[in-house]
C-alpha positions as CSV (number, residue, x, y, z in Angstrom):
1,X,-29.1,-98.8,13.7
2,X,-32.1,-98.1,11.0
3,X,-35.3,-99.8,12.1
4,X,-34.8,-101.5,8.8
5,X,-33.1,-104.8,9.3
6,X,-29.6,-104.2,7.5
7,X,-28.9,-108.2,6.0
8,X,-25.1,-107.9,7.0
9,X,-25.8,-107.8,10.3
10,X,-27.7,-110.9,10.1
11,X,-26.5,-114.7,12.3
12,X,-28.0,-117.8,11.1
13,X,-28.1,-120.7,14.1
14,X,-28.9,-123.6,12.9
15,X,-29.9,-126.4,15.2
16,X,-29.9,-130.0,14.2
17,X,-31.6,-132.0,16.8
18,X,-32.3,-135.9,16.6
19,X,-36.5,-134.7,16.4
20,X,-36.4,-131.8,15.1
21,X,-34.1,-128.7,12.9
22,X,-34.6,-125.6,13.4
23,X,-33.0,-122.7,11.2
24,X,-33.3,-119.2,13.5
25,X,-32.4,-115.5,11.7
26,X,-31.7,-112.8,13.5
27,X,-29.6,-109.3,14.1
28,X,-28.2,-107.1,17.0
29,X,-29.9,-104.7,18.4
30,X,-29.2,-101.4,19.8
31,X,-29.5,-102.6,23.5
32,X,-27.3,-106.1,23.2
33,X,-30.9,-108.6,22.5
34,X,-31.2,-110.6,19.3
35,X,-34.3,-109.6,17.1
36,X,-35.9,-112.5,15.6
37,X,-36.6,-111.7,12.0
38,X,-37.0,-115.6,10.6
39,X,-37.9,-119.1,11.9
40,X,-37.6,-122.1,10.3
41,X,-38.7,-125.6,11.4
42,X,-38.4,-129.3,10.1
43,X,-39.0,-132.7,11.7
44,X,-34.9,-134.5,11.6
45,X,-34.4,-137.8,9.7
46,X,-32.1,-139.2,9.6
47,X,-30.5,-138.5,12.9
48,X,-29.8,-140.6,16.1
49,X,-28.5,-139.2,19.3
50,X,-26.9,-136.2,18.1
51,X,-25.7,-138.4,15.4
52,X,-25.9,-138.4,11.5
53,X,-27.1,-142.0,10.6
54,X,-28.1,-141.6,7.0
55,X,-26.8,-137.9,5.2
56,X,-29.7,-137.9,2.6
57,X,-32.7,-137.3,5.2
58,X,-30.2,-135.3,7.0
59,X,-29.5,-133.2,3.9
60,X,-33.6,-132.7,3.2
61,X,-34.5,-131.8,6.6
62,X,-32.1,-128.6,6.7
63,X,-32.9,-127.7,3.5
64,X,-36.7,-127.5,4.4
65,X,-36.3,-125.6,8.0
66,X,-33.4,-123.0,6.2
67,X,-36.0,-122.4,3.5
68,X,-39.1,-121.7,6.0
69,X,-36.3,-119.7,7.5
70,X,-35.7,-117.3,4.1
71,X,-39.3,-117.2,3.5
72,X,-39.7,-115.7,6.5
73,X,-37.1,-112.9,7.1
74,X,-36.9,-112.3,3.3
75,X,-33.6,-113.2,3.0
76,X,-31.2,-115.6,1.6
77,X,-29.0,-118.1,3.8
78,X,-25.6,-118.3,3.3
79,X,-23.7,-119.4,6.0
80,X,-24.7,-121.4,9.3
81,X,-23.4,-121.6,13.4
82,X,-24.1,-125.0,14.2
83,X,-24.9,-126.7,17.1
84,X,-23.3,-130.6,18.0
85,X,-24.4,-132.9,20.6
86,X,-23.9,-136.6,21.3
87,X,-22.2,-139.3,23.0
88,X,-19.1,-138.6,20.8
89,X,-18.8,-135.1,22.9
90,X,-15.7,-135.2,25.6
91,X,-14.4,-132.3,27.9
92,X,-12.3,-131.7,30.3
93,X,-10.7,-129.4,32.6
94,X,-6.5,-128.3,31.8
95,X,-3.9,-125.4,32.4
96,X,-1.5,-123.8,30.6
97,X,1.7,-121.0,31.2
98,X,3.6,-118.9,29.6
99,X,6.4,-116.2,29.7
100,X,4.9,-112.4,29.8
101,X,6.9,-111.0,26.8
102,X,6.9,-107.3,27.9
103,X,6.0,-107.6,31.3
104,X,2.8,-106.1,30.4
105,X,0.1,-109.1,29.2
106,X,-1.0,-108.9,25.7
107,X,-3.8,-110.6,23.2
108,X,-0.7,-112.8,22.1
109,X,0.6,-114.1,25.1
110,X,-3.3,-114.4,26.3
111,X,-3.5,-116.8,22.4
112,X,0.1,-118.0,23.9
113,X,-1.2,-119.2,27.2
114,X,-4.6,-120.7,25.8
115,X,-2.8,-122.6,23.2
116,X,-0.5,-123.7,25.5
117,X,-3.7,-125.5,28.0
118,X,-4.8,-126.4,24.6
119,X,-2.0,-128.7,23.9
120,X,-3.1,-131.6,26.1
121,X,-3.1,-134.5,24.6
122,X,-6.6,-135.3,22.6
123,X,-7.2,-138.7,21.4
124,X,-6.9,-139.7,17.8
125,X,-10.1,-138.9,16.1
126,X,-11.0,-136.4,18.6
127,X,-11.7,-132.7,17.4
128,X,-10.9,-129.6,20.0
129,X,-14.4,-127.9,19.5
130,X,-13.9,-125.2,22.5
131,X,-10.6,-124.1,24.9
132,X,-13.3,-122.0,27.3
133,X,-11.2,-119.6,29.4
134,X,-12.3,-120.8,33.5
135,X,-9.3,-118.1,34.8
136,X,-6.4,-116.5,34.6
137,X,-3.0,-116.4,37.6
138,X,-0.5,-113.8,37.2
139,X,2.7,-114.5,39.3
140,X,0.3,-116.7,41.1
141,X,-2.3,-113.9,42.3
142,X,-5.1,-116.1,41.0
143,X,-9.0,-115.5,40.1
144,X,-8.5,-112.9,37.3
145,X,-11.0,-112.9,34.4
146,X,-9.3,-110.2,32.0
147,X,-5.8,-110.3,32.0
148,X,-4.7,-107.7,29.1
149,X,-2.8,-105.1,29.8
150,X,-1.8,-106.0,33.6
151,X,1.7,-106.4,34.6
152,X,3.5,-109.3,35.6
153,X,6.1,-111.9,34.4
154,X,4.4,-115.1,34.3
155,X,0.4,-116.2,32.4
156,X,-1.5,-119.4,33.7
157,X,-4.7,-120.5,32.3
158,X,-7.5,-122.2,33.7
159,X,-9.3,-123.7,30.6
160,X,-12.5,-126.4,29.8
161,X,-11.3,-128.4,26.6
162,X,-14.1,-129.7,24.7
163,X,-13.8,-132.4,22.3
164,X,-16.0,-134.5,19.6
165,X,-15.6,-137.1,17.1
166,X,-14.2,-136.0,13.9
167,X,-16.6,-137.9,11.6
168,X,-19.0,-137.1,13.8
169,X,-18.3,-133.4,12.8
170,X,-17.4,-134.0,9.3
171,X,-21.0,-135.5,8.5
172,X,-22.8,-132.6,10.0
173,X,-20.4,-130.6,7.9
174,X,-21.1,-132.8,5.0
175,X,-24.9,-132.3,5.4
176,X,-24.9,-128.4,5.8
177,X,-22.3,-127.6,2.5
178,X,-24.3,-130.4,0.6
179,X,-27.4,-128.1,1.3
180,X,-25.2,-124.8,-0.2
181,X,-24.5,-123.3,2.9
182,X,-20.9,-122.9,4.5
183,X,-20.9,-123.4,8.3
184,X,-19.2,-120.5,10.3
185,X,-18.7,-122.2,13.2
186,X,-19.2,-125.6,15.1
187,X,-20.4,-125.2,18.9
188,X,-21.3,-127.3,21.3
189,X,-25.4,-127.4,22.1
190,X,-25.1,-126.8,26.1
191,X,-22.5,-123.8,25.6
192,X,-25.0,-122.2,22.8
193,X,-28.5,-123.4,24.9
194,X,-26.6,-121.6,28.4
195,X,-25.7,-118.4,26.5
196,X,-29.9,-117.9,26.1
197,X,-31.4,-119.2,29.1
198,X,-28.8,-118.4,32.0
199,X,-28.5,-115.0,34.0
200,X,-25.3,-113.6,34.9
201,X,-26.3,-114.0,38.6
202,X,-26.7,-117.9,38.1
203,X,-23.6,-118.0,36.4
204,X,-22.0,-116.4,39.1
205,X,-23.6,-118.2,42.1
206,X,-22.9,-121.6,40.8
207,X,-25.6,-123.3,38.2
208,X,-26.5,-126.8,36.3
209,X,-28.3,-126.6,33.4
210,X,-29.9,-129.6,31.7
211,X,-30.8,-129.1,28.2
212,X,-33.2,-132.1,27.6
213,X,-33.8,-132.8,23.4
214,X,-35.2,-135.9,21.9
215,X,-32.2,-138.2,21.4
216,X,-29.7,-136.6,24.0
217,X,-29.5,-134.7,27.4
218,X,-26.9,-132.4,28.1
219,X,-25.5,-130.9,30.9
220,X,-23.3,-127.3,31.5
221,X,-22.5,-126.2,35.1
222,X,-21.2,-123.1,35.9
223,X,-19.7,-121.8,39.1
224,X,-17.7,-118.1,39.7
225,X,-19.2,-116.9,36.0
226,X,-17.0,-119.5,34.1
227,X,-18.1,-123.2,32.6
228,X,-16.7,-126.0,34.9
229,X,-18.2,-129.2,33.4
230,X,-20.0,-130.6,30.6
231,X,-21.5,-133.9,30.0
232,X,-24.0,-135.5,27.9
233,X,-26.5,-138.0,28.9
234,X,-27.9,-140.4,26.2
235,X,-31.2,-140.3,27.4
236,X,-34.3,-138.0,26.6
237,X,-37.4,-137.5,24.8
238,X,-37.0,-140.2,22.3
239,X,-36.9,-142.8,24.8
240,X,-40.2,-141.4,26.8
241,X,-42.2,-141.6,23.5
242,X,-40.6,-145.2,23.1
243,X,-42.1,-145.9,26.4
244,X,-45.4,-145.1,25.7
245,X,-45.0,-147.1,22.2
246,X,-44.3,-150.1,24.2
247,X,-46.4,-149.7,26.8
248,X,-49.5,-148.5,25.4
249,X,-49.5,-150.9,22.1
250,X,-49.6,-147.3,19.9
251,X,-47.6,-146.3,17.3
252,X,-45.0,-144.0,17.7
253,X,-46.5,-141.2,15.8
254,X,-49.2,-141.4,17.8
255,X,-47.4,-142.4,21.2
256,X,-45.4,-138.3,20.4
257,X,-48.6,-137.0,20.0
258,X,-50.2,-138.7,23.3
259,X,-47.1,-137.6,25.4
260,X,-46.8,-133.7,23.8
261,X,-50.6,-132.9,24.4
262,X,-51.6,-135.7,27.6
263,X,-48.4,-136.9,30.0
264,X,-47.3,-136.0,32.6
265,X,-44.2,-136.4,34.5
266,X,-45.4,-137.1,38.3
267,X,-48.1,-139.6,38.7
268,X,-49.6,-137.5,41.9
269,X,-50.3,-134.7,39.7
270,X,-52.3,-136.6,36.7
271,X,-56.1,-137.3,37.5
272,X,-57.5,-140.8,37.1
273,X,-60.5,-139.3,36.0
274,X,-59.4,-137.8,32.5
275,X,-59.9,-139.9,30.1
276,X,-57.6,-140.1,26.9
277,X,-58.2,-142.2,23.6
278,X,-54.9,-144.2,22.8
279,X,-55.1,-145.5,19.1
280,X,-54.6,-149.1,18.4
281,X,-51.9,-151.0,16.1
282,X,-53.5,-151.8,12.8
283,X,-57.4,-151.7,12.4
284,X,-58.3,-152.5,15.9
285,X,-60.3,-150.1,18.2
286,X,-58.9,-146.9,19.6
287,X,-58.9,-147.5,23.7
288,X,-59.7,-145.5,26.7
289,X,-57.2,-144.9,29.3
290,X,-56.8,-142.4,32.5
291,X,-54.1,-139.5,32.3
292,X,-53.2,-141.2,35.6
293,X,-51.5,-144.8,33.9
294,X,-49.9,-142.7,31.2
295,X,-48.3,-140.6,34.1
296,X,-47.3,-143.9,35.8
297,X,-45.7,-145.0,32.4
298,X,-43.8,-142.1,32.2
299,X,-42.6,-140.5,36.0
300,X,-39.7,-144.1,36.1
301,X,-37.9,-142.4,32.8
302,X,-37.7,-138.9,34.0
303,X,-36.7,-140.7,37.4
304,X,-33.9,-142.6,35.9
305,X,-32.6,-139.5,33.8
306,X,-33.1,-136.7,36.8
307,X,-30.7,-139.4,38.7
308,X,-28.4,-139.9,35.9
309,X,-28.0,-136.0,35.7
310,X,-27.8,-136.3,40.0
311,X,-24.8,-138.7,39.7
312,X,-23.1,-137.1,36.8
313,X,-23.3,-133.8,39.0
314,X,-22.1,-135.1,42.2
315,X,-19.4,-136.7,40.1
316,X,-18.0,-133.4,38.5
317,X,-17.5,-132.6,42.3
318,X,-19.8,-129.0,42.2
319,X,-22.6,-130.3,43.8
320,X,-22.1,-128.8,46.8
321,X,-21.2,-124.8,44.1
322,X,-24.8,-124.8,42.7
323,X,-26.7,-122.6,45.0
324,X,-28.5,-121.2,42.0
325,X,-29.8,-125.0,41.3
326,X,-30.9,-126.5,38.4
327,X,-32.1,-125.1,35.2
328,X,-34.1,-127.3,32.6
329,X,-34.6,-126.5,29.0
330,X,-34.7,-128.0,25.5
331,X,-38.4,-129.5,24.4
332,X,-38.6,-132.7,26.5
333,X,-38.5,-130.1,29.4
334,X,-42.1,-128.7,28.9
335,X,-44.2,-131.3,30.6
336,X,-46.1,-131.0,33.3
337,X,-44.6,-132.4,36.9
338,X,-41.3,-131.8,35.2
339,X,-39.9,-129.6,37.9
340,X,-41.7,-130.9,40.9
341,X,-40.1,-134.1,40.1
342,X,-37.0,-132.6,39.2
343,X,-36.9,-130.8,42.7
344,X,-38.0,-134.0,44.7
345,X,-35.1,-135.8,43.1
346,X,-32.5,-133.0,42.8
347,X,-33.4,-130.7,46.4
348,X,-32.5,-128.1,45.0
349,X,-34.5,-125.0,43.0
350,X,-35.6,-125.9,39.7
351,X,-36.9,-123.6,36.8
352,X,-37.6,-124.1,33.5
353,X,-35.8,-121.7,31.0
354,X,-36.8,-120.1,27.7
355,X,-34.6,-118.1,25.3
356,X,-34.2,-114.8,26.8
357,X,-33.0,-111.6,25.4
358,X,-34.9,-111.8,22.1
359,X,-37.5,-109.0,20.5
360,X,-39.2,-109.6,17.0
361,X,-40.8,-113.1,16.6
362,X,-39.8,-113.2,20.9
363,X,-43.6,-114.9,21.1
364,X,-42.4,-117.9,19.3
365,X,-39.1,-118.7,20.4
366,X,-39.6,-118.0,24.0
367,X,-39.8,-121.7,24.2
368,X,-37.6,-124.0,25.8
369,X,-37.6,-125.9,22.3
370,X,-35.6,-123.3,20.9
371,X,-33.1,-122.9,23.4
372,X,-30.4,-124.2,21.6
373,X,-31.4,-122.0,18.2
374,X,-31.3,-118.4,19.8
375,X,-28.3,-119.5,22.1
376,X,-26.1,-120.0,18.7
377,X,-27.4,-116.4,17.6
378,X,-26.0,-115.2,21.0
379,X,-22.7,-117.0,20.4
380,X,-22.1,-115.6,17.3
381,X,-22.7,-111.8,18.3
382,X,-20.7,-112.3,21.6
383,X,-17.7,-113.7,19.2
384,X,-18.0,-110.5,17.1
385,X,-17.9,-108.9,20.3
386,X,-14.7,-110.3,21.7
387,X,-13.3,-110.1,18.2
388,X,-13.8,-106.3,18.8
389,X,-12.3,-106.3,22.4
390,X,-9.1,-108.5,21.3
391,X,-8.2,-106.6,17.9
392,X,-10.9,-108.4,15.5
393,X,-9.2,-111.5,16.2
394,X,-12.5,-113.1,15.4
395,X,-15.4,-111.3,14.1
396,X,-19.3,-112.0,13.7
397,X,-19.7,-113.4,10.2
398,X,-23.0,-111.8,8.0
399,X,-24.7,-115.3,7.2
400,X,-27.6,-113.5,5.1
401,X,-28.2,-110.9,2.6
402,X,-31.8,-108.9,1.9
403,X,-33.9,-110.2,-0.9
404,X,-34.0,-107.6,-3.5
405,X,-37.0,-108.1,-6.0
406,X,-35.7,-111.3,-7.7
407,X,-34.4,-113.8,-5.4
408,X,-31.2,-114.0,-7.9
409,X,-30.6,-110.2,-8.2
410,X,-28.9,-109.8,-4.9
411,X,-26.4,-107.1,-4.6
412,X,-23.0,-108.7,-2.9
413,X,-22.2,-106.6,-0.2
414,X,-18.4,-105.1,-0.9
415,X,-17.1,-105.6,3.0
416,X,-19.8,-107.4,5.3
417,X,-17.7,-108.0,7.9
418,X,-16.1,-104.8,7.9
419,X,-19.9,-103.5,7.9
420,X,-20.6,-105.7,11.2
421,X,-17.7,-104.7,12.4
422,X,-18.3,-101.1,12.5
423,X,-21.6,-101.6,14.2
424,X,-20.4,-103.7,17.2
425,X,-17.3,-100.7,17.4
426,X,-20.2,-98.1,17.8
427,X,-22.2,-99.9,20.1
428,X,-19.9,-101.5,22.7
């Protein structure tokens, strides 16, 4: 591919968090990493928990981050992967079977056999987001990954069926195409957030990872190389900085800034020596206080949500499959005495993950805060990829197009897809 970033090969994630969005350009590479070409980033109103409480701050905070995002990689924005998170979000574990037609297995009766675990019953107002292929059983000889083109006379399938809300989905919808765009695909935040900070070898040994934003935390584990539960916690940043509001008599503007630059998540680790200035409600005095009491403010929240995640885990039943441990990321993950608390409460190995995989602008998003962003870049080129493998069955979708010298004088491409297409056929 030319050193010259060619615009139809270009994936737009777009990550609307309850405290922040994030708009994230990038392109394949040569060697299967993401290069980084545009970053865009908003504070979120209008957004609770995942959730879209009022569409018109939603609406305005996309449209900033997506036009920091254009600015940057000289581009415009067309089309979006977005992530979803929330309470709203369901999954669960089902099968399915089906005949082999020709005694041979083919891309339709692998479509047969998924549809077929797909058809469990979803409640009303429920959404199928995902049908994640766990494994496949031919004529019960179990464990296989790729099933085309082996011989047999009966398919199972071993799926994870992820559900949300459908007006839950419809209003981020709503939001993005209100703001011009079209939205290529909907994916859940923990699948997109795994896909950039996991190795194959956790995947493989048996993993948790806890992506940990402002209004939600959510969970992915992963045993034999294949997801095996998801959950979401509604507990994270947001309530930590509501702490220290409440606590501390502060603002919350200033009770985000005090926990961002000053806490810390284990009390043991915090000096009583250093010294902070917390400002004061109205026009009285800014006070002192030691790093130490704002530690002891804030270690009984992580507590509570490290043993949230604890019971959640040992309730999925892979406790005991996790040899790899525990794998935090997402903003709210950053802090200091994160993961020696996280280890005292989990004992198990904890790291802390950043987007991996990434060249270009690889200085700012290796970051735990945008996890979630690269991950939906690395969805969408392992989609084209698979569209590729199956017979273009899905393909990666350009989402931007190089600014030419006016930013209305852009030359439509003839066949993007077809373009994208070609690359991923030469390269894989």
């Amino acid at each position: 591919m030319a050193d010259t970033p060619n615009a139809t090969d270009m994936v737009v994630g777009l990550d609307i968090g309850t405290s922040k969005v994030v708009a994230i350009v990038g392109q394949p590479t040569d060697d299967g990493s993401i290069e980084i070409v545009g970053i865009g980033a908003h504070p979120s109103r209008g957004m609770k928990r995942g959730v879209v409480i009022n569409i018109e701050s939603t609406v305005q905070s996309i449209q900033r981050a997506v036009e920091e995002a254009e600015l940057m990689a000289g581009c415009e924005i067309h089309s979006v992967y977005v992530g979803v998170a929330g309470s709203h979000i369901s999954s669960m574990n089902s099968d399915g079977v089906v005949a082999i037609k020709e005694r041979e297995v083919t891309s339709s009766d692998i479509d047969r056999v998924i549809d077929s675990a797909r058809a469990r019953a979803v409640s009303e107002g429920q959404r199928v987001l995902h049908v994640l292929p766990q494994e496949f059983a031919i004529d019960n000889q179990g464990g296989i990954r790729e099933p085309l083109g082996m011989s047999g006379v009966r398919l199972e399938a071993q799926v994870h069926l992820v559900t949300a809300a459908l007006n839950a989905v419809q209003n981020i919808e709503k939001c993005v195409r209100r703001c011009g765009l079209e939205v290529d695909a909907i994916i859940l935040e923990q699948l997109a957030s795994s896909m950039s900070v996991l190795t194959e070898d956790e995947r493989e040994l048996g993993v948790c990872m806890v992506d940990i934003g402002g209004g939600t935390t959510d969970m992915a584990i992963f045993t034999e190389g294949a997801i095996r539960h998801t959950a979401v916690i509604p507990i994270a940043g947001d309530q930590v900085t509501n702490d220290i509001a409440m606590a501390l008599r502060t603002p919350t503007q200033h009770a985000e800034e005090i926990k961002v630059k000053y806490a810390c998540a284990l009390t043991q680790l915090a000096s009583c020596d250093e010294m902070i200035k917390v400002p004061s409600v109205g026009d009285r005095p800014a006070r002192d206080l030691s790093r130490q009491s704002l530690a002891e403010v804030v270690e009984p929240r992580y507590e509570e949500l490290f043993t949230l995640v604890r019971d959640e885990l040992r309730r999925s039943g892979y406790e005991d499959m996790v040899a790899a441990g525990i794998v935090l990321t997402g903003g709210t993950s950053r802090m200091e005495g994160v993961s020696e608390l996280a280890e005292e409460i989990f004992h198990m190995p904890v790291r802390i993950a950043s987007p991996q995989n990434v060249k270009g602008l690889s200085d700012v998003v290796r970051n735990p805060i945008y996890a979630t962003g690269v991950g939906l870049l690395h969805y969408a080129l392992q989609e084209a990829r698979h569209g590729q493998r199956h017979g273009g069955a899905s393909g990666g979708i350009p989402t931007a197009r190089r600014q030419s010298s006016s930013r209305h004088e852009l030359t439509i491409d003839v066949s993007p897809l077809a373009k994208i297409k070609g690359w991923f056929k030469g390269n894989f």
